[in-house]
N, C-alpha and C positions, 0 to 999 in steps of 0.2 A: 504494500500500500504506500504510495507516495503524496505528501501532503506537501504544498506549496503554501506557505500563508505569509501577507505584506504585511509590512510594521506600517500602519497611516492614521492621519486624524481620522476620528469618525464622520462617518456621512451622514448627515442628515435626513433619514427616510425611513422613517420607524413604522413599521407596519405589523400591528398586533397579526395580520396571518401566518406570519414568515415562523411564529414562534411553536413549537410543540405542545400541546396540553399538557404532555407529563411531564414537560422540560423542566428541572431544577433551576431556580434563578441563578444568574450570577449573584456573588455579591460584587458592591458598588469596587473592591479594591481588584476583583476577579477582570473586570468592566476596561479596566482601563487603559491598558496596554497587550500587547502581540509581545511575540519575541523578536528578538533581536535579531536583525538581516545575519542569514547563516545557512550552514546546511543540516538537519536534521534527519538522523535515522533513527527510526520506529522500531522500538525493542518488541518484537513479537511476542516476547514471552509471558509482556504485561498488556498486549492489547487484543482488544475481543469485538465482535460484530454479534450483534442482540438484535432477533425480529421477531415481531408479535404477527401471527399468523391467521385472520379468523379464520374457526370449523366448522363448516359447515352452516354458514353466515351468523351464527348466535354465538359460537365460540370462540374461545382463544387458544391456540398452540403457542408456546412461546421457547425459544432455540437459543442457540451461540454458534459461532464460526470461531474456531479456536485459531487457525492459521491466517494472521492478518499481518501484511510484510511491506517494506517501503523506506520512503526518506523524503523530509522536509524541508524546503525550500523557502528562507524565510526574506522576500523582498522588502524595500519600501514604497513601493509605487501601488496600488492595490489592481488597475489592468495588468503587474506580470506577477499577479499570484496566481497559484496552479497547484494542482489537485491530482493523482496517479495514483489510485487506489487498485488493491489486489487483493482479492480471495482465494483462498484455496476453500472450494465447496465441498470436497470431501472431507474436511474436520467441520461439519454438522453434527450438533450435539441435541437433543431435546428430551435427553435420557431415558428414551425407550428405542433399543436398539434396531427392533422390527422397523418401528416409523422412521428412524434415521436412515435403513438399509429402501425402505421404500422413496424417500424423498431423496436420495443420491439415485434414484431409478429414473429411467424414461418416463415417468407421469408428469414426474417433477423439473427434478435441477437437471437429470442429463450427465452425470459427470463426468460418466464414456466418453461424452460427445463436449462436452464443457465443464472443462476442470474447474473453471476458475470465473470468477465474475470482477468485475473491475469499474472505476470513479474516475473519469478525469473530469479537469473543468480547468479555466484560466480565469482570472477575475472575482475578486470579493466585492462584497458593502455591506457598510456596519447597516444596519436595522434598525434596533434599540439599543441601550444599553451596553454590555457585552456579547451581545447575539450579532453573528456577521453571516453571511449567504452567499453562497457557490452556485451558479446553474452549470453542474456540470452533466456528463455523460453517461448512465450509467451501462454496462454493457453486460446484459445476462442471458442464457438459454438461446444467444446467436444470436440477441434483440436488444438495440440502443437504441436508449431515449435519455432527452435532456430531465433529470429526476435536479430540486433543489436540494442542497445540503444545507442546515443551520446548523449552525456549530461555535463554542464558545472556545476562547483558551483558558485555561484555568491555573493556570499560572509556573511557576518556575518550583523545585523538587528545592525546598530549603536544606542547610548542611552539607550541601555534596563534597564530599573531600577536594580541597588542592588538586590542579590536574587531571582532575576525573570531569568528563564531558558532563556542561550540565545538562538538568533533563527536565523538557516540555511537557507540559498535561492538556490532552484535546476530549470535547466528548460534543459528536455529531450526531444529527436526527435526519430524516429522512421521512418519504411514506410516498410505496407504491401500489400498484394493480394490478396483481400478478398474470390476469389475464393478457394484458398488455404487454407481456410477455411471451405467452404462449404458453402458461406454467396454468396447473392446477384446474383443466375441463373438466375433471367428475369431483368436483370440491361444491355443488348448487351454484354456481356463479349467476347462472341465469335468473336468482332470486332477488341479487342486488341491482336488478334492472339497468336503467340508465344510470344512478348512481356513479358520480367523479371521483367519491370518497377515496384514499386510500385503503385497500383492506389487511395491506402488509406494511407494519410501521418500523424501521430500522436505526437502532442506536449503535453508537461505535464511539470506543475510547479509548485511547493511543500515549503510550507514551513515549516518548521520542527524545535521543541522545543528540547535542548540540555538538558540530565540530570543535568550536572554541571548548576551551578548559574554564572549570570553576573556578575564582580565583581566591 
């Protein structure tokens, strides 16, 4: 997964839709600043991908993607921020292994046929507060479309030793339709009619090691 995010003043252009319902607020110190122009890698071992799935349109499934890989690019211009997201869809977790071994199947994700899903996008603007937005690309099941991403930074990993790369905290939201994919025909789709809703909501939180040294 690769995150590009610009250090800039905020934009002016707050728009309560951009924001998630389950989103956690920033706080006002969280709000205030990006990181600093650099290059950032994504410690995999601490970042995860979370989607609420509904079942059978009344229900909820909810998962993780344990393999989430990349590097951060942190501009100050907000047109050269950029966004290079990577899944590995075969670490799906919803801890029942039948429904894991069916949703890596041909119904679903395909992972024969597509291992991996992936985020790009160039370009942020702050919203509100600490909430900023990415229209990037999302590519899954052989089907790209422009999905938006809100996402805060949450700030810098206090204490890091002398020398030791410091480390960013990110956590983004999302929300798709998985038909719009080609994902999930015998899941009642046809119930949520014309419906724009999103019926799959996706969270993702990254933490990522900064070239420079802690000082």
């Amino acid at each position: 997964m690769l995150l590009t995010i610009c250090s800039a003043p905020s934009v002016h252009a707050a728009a309560a839709h951009f924001l998630p319902p389950t989103a956690a607020q920033p706080t006002e110190k969280m709000g205030q600043a990006l990181p600093s122009p650099g290059s950032y890698k994504i410690d995999s071992d601490h970042s995860f991908a979370y989607f609420g799935a509904r079942h059978h349109v009344v229900g909820l499934v909810r998962g993780r993607f344990d393999k989430v890989a990349g590097t951060i690019d942190v501009a100050r211009d907000p047109a050269a921020c950029s966004v290079d997201i990577t899944i590995d869809i075969s670490s799906i977790s919803t801890q029942n292994t039948e429904r894991d071994e069916d949703l890596r199947g041909p119904d679903y994700f395909d992972v024969k046929k597509f291992p991996a899903m992936t985020y790009r996008g160039r370009g942020i603007r702050r919203v509100t507060g600490g909430f900023w937005v990415m229209d990037g690309s999302l590519t899954l099941h052989g089907v790209t479309k422009v999905v938006p991403l809100t996402f805060t930074f949450n700030g810098l990993f206090p204490g890091m030793p002398a020398g030791k790369p410091v480390r960013a905290a990110f956590h983004g939201s999302a929300g798709v339709k998985r038909a719009e994919f080609g994902m999930g025909a015998r899941d009642n789709l046809d119930e949520l009619g014309t419906s724009s809703a999103p019926d799959v909501q996706i969270e993702i939180d990254v933490e990522a090691d900064g070239a420079v040294p802690a000082q």
